[in-house]
N, C-alpha and C positions, 0 to 999 in steps of 0.2 A: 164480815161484810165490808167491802170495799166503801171507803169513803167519799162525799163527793167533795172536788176541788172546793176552796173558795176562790173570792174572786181574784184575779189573775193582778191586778195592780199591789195585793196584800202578799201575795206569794207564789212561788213558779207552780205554772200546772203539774202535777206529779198524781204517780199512784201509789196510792198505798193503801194500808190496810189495817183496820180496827179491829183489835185483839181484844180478850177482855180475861185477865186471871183467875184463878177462882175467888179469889178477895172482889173480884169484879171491879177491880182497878183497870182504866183503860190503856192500852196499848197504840202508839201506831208508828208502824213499821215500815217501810219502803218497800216496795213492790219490785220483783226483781222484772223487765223487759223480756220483750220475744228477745232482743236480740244478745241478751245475755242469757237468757235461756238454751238457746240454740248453742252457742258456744259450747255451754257446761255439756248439751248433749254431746257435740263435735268432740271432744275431749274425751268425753267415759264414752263414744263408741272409739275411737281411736284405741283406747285401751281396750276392748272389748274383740278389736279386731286384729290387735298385735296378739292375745290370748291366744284366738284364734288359729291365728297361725304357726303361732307355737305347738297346740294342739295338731296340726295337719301335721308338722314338723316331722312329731313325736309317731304317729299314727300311721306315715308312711314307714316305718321300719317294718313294720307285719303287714302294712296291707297296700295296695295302688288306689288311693283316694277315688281319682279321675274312673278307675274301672269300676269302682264300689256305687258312686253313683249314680252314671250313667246304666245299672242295673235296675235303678230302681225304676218300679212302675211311679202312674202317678199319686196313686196313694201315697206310696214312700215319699216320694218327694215333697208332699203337700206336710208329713210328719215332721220330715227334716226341717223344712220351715217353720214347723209349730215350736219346734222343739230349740230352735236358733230363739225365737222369741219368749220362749219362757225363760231360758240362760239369761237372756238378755235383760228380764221383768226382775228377775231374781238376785242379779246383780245389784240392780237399784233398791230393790227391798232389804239384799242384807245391807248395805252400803247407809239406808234409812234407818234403818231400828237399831242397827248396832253402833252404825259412826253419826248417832249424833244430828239427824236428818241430813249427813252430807255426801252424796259421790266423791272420787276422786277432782271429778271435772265442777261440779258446785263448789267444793273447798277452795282449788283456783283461782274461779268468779269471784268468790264474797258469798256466794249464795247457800240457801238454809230451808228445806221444809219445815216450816211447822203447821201445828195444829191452830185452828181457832183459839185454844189457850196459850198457845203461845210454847209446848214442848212438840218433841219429834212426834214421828205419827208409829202409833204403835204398828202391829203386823201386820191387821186387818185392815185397816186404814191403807198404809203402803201396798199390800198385796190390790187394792184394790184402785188405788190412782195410776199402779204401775199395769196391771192387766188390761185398764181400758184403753190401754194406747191403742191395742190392738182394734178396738172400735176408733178412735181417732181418724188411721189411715181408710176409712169406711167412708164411701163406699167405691172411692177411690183420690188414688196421690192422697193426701192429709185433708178430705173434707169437713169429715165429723170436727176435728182436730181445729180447723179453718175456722170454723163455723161458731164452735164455741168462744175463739179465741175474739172474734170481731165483736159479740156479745160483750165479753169481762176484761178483754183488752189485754191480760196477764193470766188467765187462768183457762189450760185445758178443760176439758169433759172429767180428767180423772180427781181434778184438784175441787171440781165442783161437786161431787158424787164424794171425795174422800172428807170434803170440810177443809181443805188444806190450802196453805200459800205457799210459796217459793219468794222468801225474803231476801233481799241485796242488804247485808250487815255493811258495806264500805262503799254506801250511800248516804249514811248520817250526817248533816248538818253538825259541827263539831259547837264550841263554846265561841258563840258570837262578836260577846267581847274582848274575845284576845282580839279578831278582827278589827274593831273598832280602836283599841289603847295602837293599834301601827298605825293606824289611818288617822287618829289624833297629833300622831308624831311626839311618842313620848310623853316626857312627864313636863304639866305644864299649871296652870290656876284652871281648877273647875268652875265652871261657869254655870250663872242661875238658869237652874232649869227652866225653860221656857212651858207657857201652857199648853203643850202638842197633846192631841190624843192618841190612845192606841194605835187608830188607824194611821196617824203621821210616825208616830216612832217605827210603825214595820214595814213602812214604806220608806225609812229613811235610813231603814235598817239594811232594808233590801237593797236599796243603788250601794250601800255601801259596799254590799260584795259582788253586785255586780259591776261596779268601776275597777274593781282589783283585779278583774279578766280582763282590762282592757286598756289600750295604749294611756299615756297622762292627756295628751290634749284632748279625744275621745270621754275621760273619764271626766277631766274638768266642766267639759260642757254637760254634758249627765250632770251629772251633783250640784251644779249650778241650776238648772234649770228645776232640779226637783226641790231645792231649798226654798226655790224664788216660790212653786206653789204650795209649798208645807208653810212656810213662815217669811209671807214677803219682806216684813219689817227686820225682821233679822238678815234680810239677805240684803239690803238697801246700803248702799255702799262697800259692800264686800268684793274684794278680789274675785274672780271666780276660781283661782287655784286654790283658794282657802275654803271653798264650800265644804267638800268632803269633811275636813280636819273639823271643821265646826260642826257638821251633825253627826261627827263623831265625838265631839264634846258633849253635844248635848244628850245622845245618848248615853254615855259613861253617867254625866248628871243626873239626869233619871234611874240608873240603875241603881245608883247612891241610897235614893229614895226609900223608904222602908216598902211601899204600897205601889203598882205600876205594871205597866207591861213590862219592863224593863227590868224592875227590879223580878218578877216571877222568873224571866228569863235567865237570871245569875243567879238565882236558886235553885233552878235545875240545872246548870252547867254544875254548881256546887253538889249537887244530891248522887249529879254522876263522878263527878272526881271523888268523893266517898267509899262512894261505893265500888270504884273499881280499885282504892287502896283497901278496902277491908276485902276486898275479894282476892287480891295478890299476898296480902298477908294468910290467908286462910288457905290458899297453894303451898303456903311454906309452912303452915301447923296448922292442928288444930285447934290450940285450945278455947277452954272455953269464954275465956274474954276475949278471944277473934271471933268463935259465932257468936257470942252478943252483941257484938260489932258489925257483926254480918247483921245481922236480925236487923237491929238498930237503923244500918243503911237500908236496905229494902225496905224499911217500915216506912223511914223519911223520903225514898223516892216514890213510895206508892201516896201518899200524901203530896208531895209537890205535884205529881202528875193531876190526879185527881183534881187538883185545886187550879193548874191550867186548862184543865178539859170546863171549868164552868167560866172561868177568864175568859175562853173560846182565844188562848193561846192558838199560835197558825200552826199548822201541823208538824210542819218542817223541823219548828226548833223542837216538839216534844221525841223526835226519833231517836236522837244518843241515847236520853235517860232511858226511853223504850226498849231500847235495843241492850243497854248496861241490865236493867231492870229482869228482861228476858235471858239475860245468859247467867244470872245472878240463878234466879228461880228452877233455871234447868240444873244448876250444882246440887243443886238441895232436895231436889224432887226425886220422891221415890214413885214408880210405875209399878199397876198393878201388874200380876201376873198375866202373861198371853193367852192361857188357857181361857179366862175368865171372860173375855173380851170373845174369843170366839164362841165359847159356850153361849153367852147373850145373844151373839151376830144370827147363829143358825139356830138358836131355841126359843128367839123371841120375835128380833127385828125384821127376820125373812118372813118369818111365815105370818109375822103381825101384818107386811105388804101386804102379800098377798090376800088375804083378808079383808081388809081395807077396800082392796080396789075387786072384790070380786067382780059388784060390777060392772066394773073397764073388760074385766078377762070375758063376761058373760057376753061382754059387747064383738071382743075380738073372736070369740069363737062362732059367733053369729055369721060375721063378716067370714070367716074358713068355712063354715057352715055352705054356706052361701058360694063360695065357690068352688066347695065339690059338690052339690045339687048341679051348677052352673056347668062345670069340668065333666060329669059323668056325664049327663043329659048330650051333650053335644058330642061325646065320644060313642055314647050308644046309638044317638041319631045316625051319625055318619061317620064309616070308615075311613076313608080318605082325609077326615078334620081330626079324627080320633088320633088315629097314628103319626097327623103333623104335632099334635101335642103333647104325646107321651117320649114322641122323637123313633127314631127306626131302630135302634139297636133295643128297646124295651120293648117294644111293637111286635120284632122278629122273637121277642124271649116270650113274650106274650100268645103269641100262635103257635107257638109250638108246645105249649100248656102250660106256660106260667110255673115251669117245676124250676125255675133257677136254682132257689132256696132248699130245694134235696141236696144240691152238686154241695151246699156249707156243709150237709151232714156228710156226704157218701167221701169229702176228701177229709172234712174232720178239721175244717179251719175255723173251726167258731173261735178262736180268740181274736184271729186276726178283722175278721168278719163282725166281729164287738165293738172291735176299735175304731175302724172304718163306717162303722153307723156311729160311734156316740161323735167323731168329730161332725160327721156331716153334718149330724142333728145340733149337735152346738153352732156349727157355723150357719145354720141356718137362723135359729136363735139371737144370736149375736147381729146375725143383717136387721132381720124382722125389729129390734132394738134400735140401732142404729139409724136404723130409715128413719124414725122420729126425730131427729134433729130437725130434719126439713118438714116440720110440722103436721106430722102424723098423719098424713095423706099416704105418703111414700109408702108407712107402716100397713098403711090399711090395704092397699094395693099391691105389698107382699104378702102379706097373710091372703088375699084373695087368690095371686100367681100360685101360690102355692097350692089352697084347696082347688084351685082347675087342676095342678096338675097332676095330685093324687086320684082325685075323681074323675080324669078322665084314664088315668091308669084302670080302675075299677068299672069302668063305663065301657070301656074297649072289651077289656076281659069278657065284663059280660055279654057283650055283644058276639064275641067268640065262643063261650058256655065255658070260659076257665078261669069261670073271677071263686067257685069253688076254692081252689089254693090260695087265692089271694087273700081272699075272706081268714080259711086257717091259719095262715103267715101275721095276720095281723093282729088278731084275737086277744092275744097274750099281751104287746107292749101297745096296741094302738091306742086304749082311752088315756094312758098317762103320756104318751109324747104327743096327740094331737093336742094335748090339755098344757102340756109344756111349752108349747108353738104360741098356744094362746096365752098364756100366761107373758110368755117373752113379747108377745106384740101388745097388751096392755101396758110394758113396763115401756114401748114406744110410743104410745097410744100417750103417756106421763108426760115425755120432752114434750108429743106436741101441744099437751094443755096447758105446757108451761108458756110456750110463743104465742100459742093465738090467743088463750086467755088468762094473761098472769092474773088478772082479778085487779086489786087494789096492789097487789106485787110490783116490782120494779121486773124486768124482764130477766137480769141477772139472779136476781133472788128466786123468782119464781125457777128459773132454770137450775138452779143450784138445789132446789129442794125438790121440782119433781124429778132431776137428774137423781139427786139421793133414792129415792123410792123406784123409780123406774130400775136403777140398778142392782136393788136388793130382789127386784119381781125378775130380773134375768138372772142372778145369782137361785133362785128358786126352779127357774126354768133347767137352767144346767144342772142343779142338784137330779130335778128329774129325769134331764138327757144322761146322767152317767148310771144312773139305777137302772132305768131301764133299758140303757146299749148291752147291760149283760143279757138283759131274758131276750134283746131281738137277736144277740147274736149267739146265744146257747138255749134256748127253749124252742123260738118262733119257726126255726127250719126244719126243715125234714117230717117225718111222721113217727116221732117217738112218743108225741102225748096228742091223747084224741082232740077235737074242737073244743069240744064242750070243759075240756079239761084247761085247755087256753082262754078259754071264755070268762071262767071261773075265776082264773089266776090275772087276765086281765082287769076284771071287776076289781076282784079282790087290792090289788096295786090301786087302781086309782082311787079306793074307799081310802086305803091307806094312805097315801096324798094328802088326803083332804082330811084325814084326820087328822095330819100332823098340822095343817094349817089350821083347825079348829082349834086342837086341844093346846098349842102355844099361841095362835094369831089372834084370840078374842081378848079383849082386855079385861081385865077381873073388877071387879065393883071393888070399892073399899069397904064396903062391908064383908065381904068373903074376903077379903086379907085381911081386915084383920080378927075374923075366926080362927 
């Protein structure tokens, strides 16, 4: 959860971001920028694009690039693109799970995925912030992408669906009071603390490093003028070149202090210089009186933190130890095995969505519903409206008896005819999804485009007397992908419940959690577009199995759907666990 600023006099507006370990020690970590985002991305596609061209390099000894492509149809081409963009997803995935949450071009930045806990993001996690890019750029240029961004300010659609941040490690606020002992000007008589409160010492903290950016004359009047309203009497007769140096005595004075802002402040400067000596000794051995040493430090900086998070310490100074604390925790931590995570992803948490939201999907299939009643109706009414909706080149395939789907059997292209239905159906998937960013309007009136324009496909036909084939062409895969259509435009149907009604939600949260569920109800949807792109594009053509045998075998599929969402997606009583 992103935190919200305090107030702007106590400390610079920033973002960043509340982590919590599993000891539930709090975290908070800096928020890496779009525009340090964008860089790291500049960087890892740079490298991504010199591969690239390495690979054409390589690739022109056997073959002519330029000739190889311009062969393709647009299918191919629509592949080539798909397939550019998984290299692409895949790069960042291994570069996540194996380097540590970092690309090439992140490592550069400073910057670091992690998880809500504060480690990398395992496969499923990566696989899945990395694959929504491809909804990001939806529904066109970077909208989806846009859209989230202006919401969380730092966090795409994939970072809010995976649980993840994109942390700036070489952003930290370092150890305040070495700042202070140069601005004191050396070693001098510590002076009696004055009575300032918290809010005067981080205010007197703050001008002091903001005067260090900025010319002497410049800074003299700053430190002046903030002394005069922290502590008039203290400022009463004072130089004003000497302001600084003085509320930099009197902060070192207070740090002295056993009890304080100040003093909490040089306990976690101290908790982190500990700990990143026991963490360099433990680079150079093991043994066992370094990790009790290690333990030891983690133990004491999860306590110091702790104990400024109820101070209501400013966030700023808690990010070193954060960030020490953080890189401490990822040395030591063992992850579970990938298997296991994905075994849960698809044997629990998918099909649990789905479940869940049956009836958002019962709602979305209403609305398809509705616009093939809507779609057929008007293409049977009238010809001339029919064929402007199904478009002329289906129109012409249509009059002439709707046999396209032989030509799959009689040339014997059912793989390639597999592949070419399950991307469409995915891409169609992916839009219907998508569209819900802009508040589930969008979703509901692709799901409606869409049943016009199946149903006036079936609407024409029968108005010609050759919706017969079209009826048997569909038998077999239709109740599982119009089911998958629906399914995908509930998990859009999700974004928009999150903007128009977060409830007592903050807008971010709300989108961050029905973005999670919305994406696991399109991860559901494509499980079904790739099952059933085999039976439309090897079963549903030609006349090798009668209707009634596609009939059967399309029931039979969507039973089996919804089995699988029943028999993982219900939740078990605690009584029958623990029989």
């Amino acid at each position: 959860m992103v935190s919200a600023s305090r107030p702007a006099d106590l400390e610079r507006d920033e973002r960043v971001a509340r982590l919590w370990t599993a000891e539930r020690v709090p975290l908070i970590v800096p928020l890496a920028g779009i525009g340090e985002r964008a860089l790291a991305y500049l960087a890892d596609l740079l490298v991504l694009v010199l591969a690239l061209i390495g690979a054409l390099f390589i690739y022109n000894f056997w073959g002519d690039i330029e000739q190889d492509l311009g062969a393709l149809g647009a299918f191919g081409t629509v592949l080539v693109l798909l397939a550019l963009f998984a290299l692409a997803a895949l790069y960042d995935v291994a570069w996540e799970t194996l380097g540590g949450g970092r690309t090439p071009g992140k490592r550069m930045l400073g910057l670091r995925v992690v998880t809500r806990r504060g480690d990398r993001p395992d496969l499923l996690a990566s696989l899945l912030r990395n694959a929504l890019r491809l909804i990001d750029f939806m529904p066109a240029g970077y909208g989806v992408g846009a859209v989230a961004l202006f919401f969380t300010g730092t966090r795409r659609l994939g970072d809010l669906v995976a649980d993840t941040f994109v942390v700036n490690e070489r952003n930290a606020v370092g150890d305040p009071l070495v700042l202070c002992r140069t601005a004191a000007g050396g070693a001098g008589p510590t002076p009696e603390p004055r009575p300032w409160t918290d809010t005067d010492l981080v205010r007197a903290l703050s001008m002091i490093e903001r005067s260090a950016r900025v010319d002497a004359g410049t800074a003299r009047a700053l430190c002046g003028r903030a002394l005069v309203a922290i502590d008039a009497e203290l400022a009463a007769g004072l130089a004003p070149e000497h302001a600084r140096a003085t509320m930099a005595r009197q902060l070192l004075a207070h740090a002295a202090l056993p009890t304080g802002m100040m003093a909490q402040l040089a306990r976690l400067a101290s908790a982190a210089r500990e700990l990143d000596d026991a963490m360099a000794q433990l680079r150079d051995g093991c043994a066992l009186a370094v990790v009790d040493r290690v333990d030891g430090a983690i133990r004491k900086a999860a306590s110091e933190l702790m104990r400024a998070e109820r101070r209501q310490v400013p966030v700023r100074y808690r990010e070193a130890l954060s960030l020490t604390l953080l890189h401490a925790e990822r040395q030591r931590t063992t992850r579970p095995p990938a298997r296991k995570a994905v075994t849960r992803f698809f044997g629990h948490e998918v099909p649990a969505a789905v479940w869940s939201e049956r009836g958002l999907v019962a709602r979305a299939a209403a609305v398809l519903a509705l616009g093939l009643l809507v779609g057929g109706a008007l293409a049977y009414g009238d010809a001339e409206l029919g064929q402007a909706l199904v478009g002329d080149e289906i129109a012409d395939q249509i009059e002439r008896g709707a046999t396209w789907t032989n030509r799959i059997e009689a040339d014997g292209t059912f793989a390639q005819a597999s592949a070419q239905i399950i991307v469409n159906n995915v891409m169609v998937g992916v839009r219907v999804f998508a569209l819900g960013i802009l508040g589930g309007v969008a979703t509901l009136l692709g799901l409606v485009s869409n049943g016009v324009q199946i149903g006036a496909v079936f609407g024409y036909a029968l108005r010609l007397g050759t919706a017969d084939t079209l009826l048997r062409f569909i038998l077999a895969h239709g109740p599982v992908e119009l089911t998958s259509i629906c399914i995908a435009g509930a998990g859009g149907m999700c974004l928009g419940r999150a903007l128009i009604s977060p409830g007592r939600r903050t807008c971010m949260r709300a989108l961050r959690e029905e973005g999670a569920r919305g994406a696991r109800l399109l991860v559901a949807a494509v499980v079904g577009f790739l099952c059933i792109g085999s039976v439309e594009g090897f079963v549903s053509p030609g006349r090798a199995f009668p209707a009634w045998l596609n009939a059967l075998l399309g029931l039979g599929l969507w039973l089996l759907l919804w089995g699988w969402v029943r028999a993982f997606g219900v939740p078990r009583q605690a009584g029958s666990e623990a029989r």
